[in-house]
N, C-alpha and C positions, 0 to 999 in steps of 0.2 A: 568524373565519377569520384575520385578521392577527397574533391572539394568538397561536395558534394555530404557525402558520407561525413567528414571532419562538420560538418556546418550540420549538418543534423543531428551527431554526436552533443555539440555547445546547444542546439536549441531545444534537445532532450535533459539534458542537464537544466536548462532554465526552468522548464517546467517540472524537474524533480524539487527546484529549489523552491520555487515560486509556491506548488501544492504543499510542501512542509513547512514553510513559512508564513504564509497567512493564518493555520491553525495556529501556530505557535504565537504568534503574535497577539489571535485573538483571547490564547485561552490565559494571557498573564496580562497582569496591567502596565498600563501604558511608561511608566516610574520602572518596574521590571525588567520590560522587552527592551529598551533603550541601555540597559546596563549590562543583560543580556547580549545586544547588538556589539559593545562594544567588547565585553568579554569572548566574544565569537572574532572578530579580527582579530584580537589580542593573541590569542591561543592558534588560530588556524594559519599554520604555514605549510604550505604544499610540498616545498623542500623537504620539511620536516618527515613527513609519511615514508614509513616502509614502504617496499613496491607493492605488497598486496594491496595497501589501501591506498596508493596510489590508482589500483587497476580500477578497486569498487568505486571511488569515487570519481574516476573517466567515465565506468562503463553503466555503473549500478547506481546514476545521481538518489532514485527512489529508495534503496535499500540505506544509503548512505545517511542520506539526510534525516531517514523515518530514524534512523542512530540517535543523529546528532543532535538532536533537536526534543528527543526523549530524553540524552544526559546531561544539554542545557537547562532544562524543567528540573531536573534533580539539582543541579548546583545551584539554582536561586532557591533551594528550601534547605539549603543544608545548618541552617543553623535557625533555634526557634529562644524564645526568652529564657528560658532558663539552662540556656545549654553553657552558660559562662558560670554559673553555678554549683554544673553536676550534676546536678537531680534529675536530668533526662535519662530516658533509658535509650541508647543509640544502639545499631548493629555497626558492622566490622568497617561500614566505609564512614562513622562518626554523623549517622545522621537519626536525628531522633525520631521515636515512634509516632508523635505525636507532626512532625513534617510531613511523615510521609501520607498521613490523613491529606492531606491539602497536594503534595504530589500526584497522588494516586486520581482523585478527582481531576487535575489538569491533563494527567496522561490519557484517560479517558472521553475526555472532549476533543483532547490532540486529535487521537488513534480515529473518530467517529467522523470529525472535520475532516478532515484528510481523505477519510474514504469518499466521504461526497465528491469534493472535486475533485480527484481520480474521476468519478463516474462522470462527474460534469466535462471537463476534459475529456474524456472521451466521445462521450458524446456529441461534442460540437464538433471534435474533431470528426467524426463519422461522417455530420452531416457536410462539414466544406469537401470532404474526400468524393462524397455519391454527386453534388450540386455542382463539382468544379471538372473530374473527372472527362477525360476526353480533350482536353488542351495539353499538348504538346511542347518538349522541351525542360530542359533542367529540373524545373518546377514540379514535374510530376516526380522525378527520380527523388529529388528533395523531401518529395514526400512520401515516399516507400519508404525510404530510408529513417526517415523519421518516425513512422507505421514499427519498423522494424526494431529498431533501438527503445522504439516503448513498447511492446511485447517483452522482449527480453528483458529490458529492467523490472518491468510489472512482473513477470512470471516470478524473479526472483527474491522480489518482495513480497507478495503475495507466499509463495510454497514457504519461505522461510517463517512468516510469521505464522501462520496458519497450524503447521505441521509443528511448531516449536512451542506454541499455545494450545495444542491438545496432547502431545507426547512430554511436551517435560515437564517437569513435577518438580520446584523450586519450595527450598525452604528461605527460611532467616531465622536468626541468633541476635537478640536484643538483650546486650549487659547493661542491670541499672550500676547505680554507682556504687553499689553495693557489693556486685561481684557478682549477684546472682544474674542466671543466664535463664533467656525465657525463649524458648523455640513455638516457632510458629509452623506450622505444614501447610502443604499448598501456596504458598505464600504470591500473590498479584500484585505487580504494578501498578493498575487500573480497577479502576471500580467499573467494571463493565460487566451487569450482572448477564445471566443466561439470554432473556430477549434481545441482549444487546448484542452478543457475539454472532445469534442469530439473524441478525439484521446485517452486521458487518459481512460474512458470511454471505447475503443473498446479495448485497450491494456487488462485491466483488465477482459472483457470477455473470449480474448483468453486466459488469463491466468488461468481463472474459467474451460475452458473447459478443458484442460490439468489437471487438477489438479483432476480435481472429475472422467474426465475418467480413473484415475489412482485410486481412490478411488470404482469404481465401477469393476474396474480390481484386483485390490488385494482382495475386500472382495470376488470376484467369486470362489479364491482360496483359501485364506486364512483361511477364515469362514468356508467354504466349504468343504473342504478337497479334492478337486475332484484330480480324477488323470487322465494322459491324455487320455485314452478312455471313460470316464465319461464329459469330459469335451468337448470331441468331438462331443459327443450326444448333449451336452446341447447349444455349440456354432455355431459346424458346421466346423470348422477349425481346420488341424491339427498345422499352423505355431504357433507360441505365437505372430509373427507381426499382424497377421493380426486375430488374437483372440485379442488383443487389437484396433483393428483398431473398433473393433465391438463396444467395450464398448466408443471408442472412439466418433462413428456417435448416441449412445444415449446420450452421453453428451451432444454435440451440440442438440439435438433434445430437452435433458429440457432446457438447457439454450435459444434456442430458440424463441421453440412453448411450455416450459413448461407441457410438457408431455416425458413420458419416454415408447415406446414399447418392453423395456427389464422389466421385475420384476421377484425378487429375492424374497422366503418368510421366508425376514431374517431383525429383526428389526434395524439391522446394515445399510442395502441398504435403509429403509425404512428413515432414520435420514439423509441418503446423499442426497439421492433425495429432502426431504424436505429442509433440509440446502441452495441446489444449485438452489430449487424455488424461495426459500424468496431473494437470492444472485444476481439471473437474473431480479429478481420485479426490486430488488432496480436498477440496474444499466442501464435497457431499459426502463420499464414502467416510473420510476420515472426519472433516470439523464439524459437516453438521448432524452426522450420524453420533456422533458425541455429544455434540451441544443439547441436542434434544434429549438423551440420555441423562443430560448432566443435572447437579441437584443444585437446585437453586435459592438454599438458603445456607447464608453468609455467619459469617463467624457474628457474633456480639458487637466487637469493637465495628466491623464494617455494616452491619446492619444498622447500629445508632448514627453513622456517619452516610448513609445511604439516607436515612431518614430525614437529616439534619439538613441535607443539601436539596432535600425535594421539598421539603418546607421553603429554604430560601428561595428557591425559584419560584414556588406559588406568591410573593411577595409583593 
């Protein structure tokens, strides 16, 4: 069991590293990432880490990396041509206005990249769990475990960014070389206009339903121990497709309408269900109950720079 758990622990981390590394990789060029790569061993020593970020990055590879990999993007633009001159106008961490144009754009293909294969990942992973299900041994525990450790990472990436992208209200301070200071409100990382937050937004619910219906499917057995005529009584189905299909239409049902017409009286299902309430709060009641709310025209500087970039792409 403790191998078991430790080995799913590293194969959850692979796949935190691996989903924030392929965006990152894509959204810089190839002269970049490679300077990039080596400024990340250079910098990254595990010794080094206080224990808290010791814990996030055993426990929370997603929450960690979706960090790391946002303030690697920022240090290959921290310096633009006239910044050896002066005449830029930088804020407090010395990085100019005119970088963060070209930041803000790569953080925003990051953040969108990233959600896909989240989804995609999940999704395949659903299907080897329903198609494999029912073989015995290590293997299945290997993969609860691993079921389990990406719940949890995912929750807390997901509630953090979510929740911290519609409640906090960030400024910036841009001194030219002048002295004069130019405050901006609202101020975005990401050029990720209102359709966009709302797409991120619906990606990450599909990806909550997949994931907890899989979490409501393995404890049915798992926990459980049923075997398949016990399990016929209690589901109705003798297929495993469509005995997961079931667990599958109460996910959707708490994500939601927040309620679940399946219960199980087991404090296991009891902690899912609660997990995927507070998971559906944050991401309908609060992000997209706001996004849709939200106004969706950009300041000057980001509207010319929003235009600027959708012309390049038509190219």
């Amino acid at each position: 069991m403790i191998l078991s758990i430790i080995l799913a622990l590293i194969i959850n981390y692979f796949f935190g590293k691996v989903i924030h590394w392929i965006p990152y990789y894509l959204v810089v060029n190839a002269e970049n990432s490679l300077k990039a790569k080596k400024q990340e061993r250079k910098n990254f020593k595990f010794n080094h880490l206080n224990t808290k970020e010791k814990i996030i990055y055993t426990l929370l590879p997603d929450y960690y990396f979706a960090l790391c990999y946002k303030v690697y993007i920022k240090n290959l633009n921290k310096e633009c041509e006239f910044h050896s001159s002066g005449k830029c106008i930088t804020d407090r961490d010395d990085i100019c206005i005119t970088e963060w144009d070209s930041i803000k754009i790569k953080v925003k293909y990051f953040i969108q990249f990233s959600n896909w294969l989240n989804v995609m990942i999940t999704c395949i992973f659903g299907i080897i769990t329903v198609l494999f299900w029912g073989y015995n041994g290590w293997i299945i525990d290997l993969g609860f475990y691993i079921l389990i450790a990406r719940v949890f990472s995912r929750f807390i990436e997901i509630s953090f960014a979510f929740y911290k992208d519609v409640v906090r209200v960030d400024d910036k301070v841009f001194t030219e070389s002048s002295g004069e200071r130019n405050y901006i409100h609202r101020w975005r990382n990401s050029l990720i206009l209102k359709s966009g937050r709302i797409s991120l937004a619906i990606h990450s619910l599909i990806e909550v339903v997949i994931l907890y219906s899989l979490v409501y499917y393995s404890i049915s057995i798992y926990f459980f121990e049923l075997n398949n005529d016990e399990l016929i009584k209690l589901i109705g189905f003798k297929s495993e497709i469509l005995t997961y299909l079931n667990f599958l239409f109460t996910s959707i049902a708490v994500t939601v309408m927040n309620f679940s017409y399946t219960n199980f009286p087991h404090i296991a299902w009891s902690i899912g269900h609660l997990s995927q309430v507070l998971l559906s709060m944050i991401l309908i009641v609060l992000s997209l109950a706001s996004y849709l709310g939200l106004n969706n025209n950009l300041s000057e500087r980001d509207n010319d720079l929003y235009n600027r970039v959708q012309e390049k792409l038509k190219e």
